[in-house]
C-alpha positions as CSV (number, residue, x, y, z in Angstrom):
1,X,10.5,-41.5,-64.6
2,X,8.4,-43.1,-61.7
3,X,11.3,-43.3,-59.5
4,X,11.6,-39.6,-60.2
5,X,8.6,-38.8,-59.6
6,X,8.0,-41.0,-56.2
7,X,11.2,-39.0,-55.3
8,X,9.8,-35.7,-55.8
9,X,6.9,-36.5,-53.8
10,X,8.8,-38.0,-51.2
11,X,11.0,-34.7,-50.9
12,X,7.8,-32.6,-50.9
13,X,6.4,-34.3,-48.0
14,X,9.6,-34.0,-46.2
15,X,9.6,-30.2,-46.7
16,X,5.5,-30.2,-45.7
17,X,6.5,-32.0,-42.7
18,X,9.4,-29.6,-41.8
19,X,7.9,-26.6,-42.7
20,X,4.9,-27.9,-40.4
21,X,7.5,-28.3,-37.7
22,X,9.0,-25.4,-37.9
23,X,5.6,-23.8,-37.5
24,X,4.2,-25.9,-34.4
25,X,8.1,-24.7,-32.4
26,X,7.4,-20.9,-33.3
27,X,3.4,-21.3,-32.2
28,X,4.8,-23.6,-29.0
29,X,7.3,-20.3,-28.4
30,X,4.8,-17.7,-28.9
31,X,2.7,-19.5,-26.4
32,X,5.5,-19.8,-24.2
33,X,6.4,-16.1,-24.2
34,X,3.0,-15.4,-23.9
35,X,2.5,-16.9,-21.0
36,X,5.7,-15.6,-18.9
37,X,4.6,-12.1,-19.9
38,X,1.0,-12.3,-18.1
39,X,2.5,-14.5,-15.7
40,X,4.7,-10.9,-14.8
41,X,2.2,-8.3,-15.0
42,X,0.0,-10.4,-13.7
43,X,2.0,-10.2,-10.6
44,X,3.1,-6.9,-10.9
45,X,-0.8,-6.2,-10.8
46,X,-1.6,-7.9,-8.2
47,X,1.4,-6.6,-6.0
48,X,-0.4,-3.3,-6.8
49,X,-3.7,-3.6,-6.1
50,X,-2.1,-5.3,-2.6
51,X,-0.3,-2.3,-2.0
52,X,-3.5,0.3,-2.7
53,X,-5.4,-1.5,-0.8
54,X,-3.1,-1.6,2.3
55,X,-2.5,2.2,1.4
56,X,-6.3,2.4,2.1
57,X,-6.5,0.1,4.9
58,X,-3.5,2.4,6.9
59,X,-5.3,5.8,5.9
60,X,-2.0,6.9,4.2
61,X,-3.7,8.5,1.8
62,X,-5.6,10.7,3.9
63,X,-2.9,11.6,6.1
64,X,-3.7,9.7,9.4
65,X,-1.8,6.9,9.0
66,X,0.3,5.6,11.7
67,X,4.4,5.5,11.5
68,X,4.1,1.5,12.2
69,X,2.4,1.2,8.7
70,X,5.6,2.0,6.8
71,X,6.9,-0.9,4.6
72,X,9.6,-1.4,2.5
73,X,7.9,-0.8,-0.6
74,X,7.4,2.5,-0.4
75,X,9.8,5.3,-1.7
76,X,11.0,8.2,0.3
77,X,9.2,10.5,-1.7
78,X,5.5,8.8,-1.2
79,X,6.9,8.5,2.7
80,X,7.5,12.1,3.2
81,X,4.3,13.4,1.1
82,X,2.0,10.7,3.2
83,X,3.6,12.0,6.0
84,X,4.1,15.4,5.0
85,X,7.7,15.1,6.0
86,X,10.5,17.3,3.7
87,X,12.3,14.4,2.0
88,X,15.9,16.5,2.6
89,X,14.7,15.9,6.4
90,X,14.4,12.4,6.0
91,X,18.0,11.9,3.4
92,X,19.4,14.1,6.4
93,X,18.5,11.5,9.1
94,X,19.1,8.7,7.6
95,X,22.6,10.3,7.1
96,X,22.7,9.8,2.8
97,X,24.9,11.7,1.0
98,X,23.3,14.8,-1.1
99,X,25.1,13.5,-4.2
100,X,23.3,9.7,-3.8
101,X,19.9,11.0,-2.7
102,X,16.8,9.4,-4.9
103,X,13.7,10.2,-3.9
104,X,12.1,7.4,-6.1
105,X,14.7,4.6,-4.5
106,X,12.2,2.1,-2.6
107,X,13.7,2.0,1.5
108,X,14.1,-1.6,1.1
109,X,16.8,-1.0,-1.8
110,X,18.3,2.0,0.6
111,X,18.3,-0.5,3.1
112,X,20.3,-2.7,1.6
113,X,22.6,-0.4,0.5
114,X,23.7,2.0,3.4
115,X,22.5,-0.5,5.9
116,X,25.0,-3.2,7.3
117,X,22.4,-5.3,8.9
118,X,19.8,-7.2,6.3
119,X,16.3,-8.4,7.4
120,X,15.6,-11.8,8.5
121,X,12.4,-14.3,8.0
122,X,10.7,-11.6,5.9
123,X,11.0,-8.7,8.7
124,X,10.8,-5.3,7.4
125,X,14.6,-3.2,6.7
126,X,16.3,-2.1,10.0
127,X,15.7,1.6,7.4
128,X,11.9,1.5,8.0
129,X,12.4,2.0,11.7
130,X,14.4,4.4,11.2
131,X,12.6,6.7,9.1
132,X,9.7,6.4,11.5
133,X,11.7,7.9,14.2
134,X,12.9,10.9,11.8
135,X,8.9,11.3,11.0
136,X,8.1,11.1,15.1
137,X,11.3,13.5,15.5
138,X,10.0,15.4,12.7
139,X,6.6,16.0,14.9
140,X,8.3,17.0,17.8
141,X,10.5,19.4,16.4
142,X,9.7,20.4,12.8
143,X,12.2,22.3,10.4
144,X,11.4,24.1,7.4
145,X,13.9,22.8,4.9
146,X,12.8,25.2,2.0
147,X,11.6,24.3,-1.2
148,X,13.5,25.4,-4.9
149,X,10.0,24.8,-6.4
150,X,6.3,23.1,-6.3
151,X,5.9,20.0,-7.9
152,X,2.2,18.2,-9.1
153,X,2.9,14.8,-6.9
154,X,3.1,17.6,-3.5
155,X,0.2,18.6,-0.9
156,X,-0.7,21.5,0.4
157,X,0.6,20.3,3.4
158,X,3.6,18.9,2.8
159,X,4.6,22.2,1.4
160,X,3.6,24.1,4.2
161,X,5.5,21.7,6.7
162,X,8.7,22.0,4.2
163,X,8.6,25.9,4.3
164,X,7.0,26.7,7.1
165,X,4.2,28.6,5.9
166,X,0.7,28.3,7.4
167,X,-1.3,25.0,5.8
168,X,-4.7,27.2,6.2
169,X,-3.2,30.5,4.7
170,X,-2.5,28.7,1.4
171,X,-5.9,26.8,1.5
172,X,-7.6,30.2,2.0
173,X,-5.0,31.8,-1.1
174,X,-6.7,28.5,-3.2
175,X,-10.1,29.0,-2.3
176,X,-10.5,26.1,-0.7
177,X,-10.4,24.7,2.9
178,X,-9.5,21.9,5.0
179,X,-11.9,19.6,3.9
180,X,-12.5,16.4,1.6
181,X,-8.6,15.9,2.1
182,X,-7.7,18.6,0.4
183,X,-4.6,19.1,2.5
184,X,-3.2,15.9,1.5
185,X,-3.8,15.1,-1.9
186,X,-1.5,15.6,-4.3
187,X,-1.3,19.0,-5.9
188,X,-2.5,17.4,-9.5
189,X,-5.4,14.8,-8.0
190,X,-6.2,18.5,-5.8
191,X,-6.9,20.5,-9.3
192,X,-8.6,17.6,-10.5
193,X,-11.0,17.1,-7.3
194,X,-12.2,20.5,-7.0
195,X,-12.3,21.4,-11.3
196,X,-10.0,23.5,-10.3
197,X,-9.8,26.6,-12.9
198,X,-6.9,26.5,-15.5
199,X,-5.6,22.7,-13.4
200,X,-2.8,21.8,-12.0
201,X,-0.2,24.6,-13.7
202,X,-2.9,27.3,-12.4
203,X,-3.2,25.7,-8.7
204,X,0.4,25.3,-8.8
205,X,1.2,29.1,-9.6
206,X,-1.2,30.3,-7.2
207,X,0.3,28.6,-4.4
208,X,3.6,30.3,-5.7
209,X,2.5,33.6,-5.4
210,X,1.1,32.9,-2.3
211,X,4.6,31.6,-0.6
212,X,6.0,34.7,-2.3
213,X,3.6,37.2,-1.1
214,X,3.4,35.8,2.3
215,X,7.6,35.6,2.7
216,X,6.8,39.7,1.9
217,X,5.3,40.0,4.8
């Protein structure tokens, strides 16, 4: 009976002990994860707030930046609105076929895919060069490629550049003028700057009628 019993509480121990072990492995895992998810975002973050504050530093964000402050970061689409370059002009001069064109693919991904020569020693992509010299092209010789519609993450001017429409007449059709950057912001930070009434959908529809009523000229 006391063998029994010593047994028993020698086979409850072992379970404490294992169940205790079991427990410190999932807590040491937890940890673990834990720790490789803020190590991530904590990059990521930090990458971010790098990037705004070159964006700041360059003056891409007010629309005076220069050409040699393109990196490969940046997407074509934030190129050609900082620029206020039609991203079809760009695709076209960078020679990417319609069907593979994505505004949101980074140049340094582009790079390595249409581009036979690779950077070296942390150079920037031979494709950031390049799309300078479509932007400087661009200046000397600018081509209204059209737009099929107006989107939130556009400026004023980069919508007058793509369709050839005056920058001041659709300030003046807005209300508003050349000021405070309003040229360059972004169509939704725009609406939200100047309490624009009825927001974004209501600044993008009068800038609509305006390209409609102006073509009717």
């Amino acid at each position: 009976m006391s063998q029994s019993h010593g047994q028993t509480t020698i086979t409850l121990k072992e379970k404490m002990i294992k169940t205790l072990s079991n427990r410190t492995v999932l807590a040491a895992l937890f940890i673990i994860i834990g720790l490789v998810v803020t190590i991530f975002f904590g990059t990521r973050a930090f990458h971010s707030y790098r990037q705004i504050q070159y964006i700041r530093e360059q003056g891409l964000d007010r629309g005076v930046a220069s050409v040699d402050a393109i990196r490969g970061w940046m997407t074509i689409r934030y190129v050609s609105v900082a620029y206020a370059v039609p991203e079809e002009y760009i695709f076209d001069q960078l020679n990417i076929p319609y069907t593979e064109r994505n505004s949101n693919d980074i140049l340094g991904r582009l790079n390595r895919k249409y581009e036979s020569e690779q950077p070296q020693n942390g150079a920037e992509p031979v494709i950031v060069d390049k799309v300078a010299q479509a932007i400087l092209d661009y200046r000397e010789n600018p081509v209204a490629t059209g737009l099929t519609d107006i989107r939130p993450w556009m400026t004023v001017r980069y919508i007058a550049n793509s369709t050839g429409v005056p920058e001041d007449y659709l300030l003046q059709q807005l209300g508003l003028d050349a000021s405070h950057n309003h040229p360059v912001m972004p169509l939704r930070d725009l609406a939200d700057v100047t309490h624009y009434e009825g927001g974004p959908r209501r600044l993008i529809k009068t800038i609509e009628t305006a390209l409609a009523n102006y073509e009717d000229k």
